[in-house]
N, C-alpha and C positions, 0 to 999 in steps of 0.2 A: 649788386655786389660791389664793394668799398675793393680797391685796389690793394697788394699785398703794399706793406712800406714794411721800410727795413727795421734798427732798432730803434728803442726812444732813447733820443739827446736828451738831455736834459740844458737848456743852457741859462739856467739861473744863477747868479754866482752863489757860492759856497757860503756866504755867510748869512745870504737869504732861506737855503736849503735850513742849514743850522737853524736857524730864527724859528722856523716855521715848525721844527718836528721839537723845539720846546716848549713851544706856543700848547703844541699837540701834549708834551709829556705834563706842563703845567695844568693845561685842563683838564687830563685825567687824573690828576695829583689831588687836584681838588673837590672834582666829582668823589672820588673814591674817600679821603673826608667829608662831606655834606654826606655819604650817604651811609658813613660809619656815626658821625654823629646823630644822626638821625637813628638811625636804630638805637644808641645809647637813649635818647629822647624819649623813643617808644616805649623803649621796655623802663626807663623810669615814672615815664606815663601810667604804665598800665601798674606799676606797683606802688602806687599814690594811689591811684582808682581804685584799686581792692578790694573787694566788698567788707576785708580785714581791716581797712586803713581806715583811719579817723583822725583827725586833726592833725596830720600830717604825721602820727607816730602809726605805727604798725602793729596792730593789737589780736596776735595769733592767737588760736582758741585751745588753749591746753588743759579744758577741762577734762576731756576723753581720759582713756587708761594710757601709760604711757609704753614704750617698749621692754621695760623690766616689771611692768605690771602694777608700776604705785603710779597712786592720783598724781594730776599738777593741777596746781592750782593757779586763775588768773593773775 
């Protein structure tokens, strides 16, 4: 068993402390970007792949009936 000790000093100076918990806010700043862009990325990804998509334009299938019940036509 480790001896009780009292509380934690800290004795870093203050501008080290500072440094260090922007360090922390910058890396989360940019993880949290990289992993919004990346989702952007994705779902641009996957609406390019679309088994809809062709030559980079988007070509929906509105042959079916429509919701007021007339044809559309490609």
């Amino acid at each position: 068993m480790l001896p009780a000790r009292g509380p934690l000093i800290i004795t870093a100076p203050a501008a080290e402390i500072r440094r260090h918990i922007l360090t922390v806010f910058l890396l989360l700043t940019r993880l949290s970007l990289e992993l919004r862009l990346k989702t952007v990325w994705n779902m641009r990804s996957m609406l390019w792949s679309d088994r809809w998509c062709q030559d980079r334009r988007c070509i929906l299938d509105f042959s079916g009936p429509s919701h007021d019940g007339s044809q559309k036509v490609v």
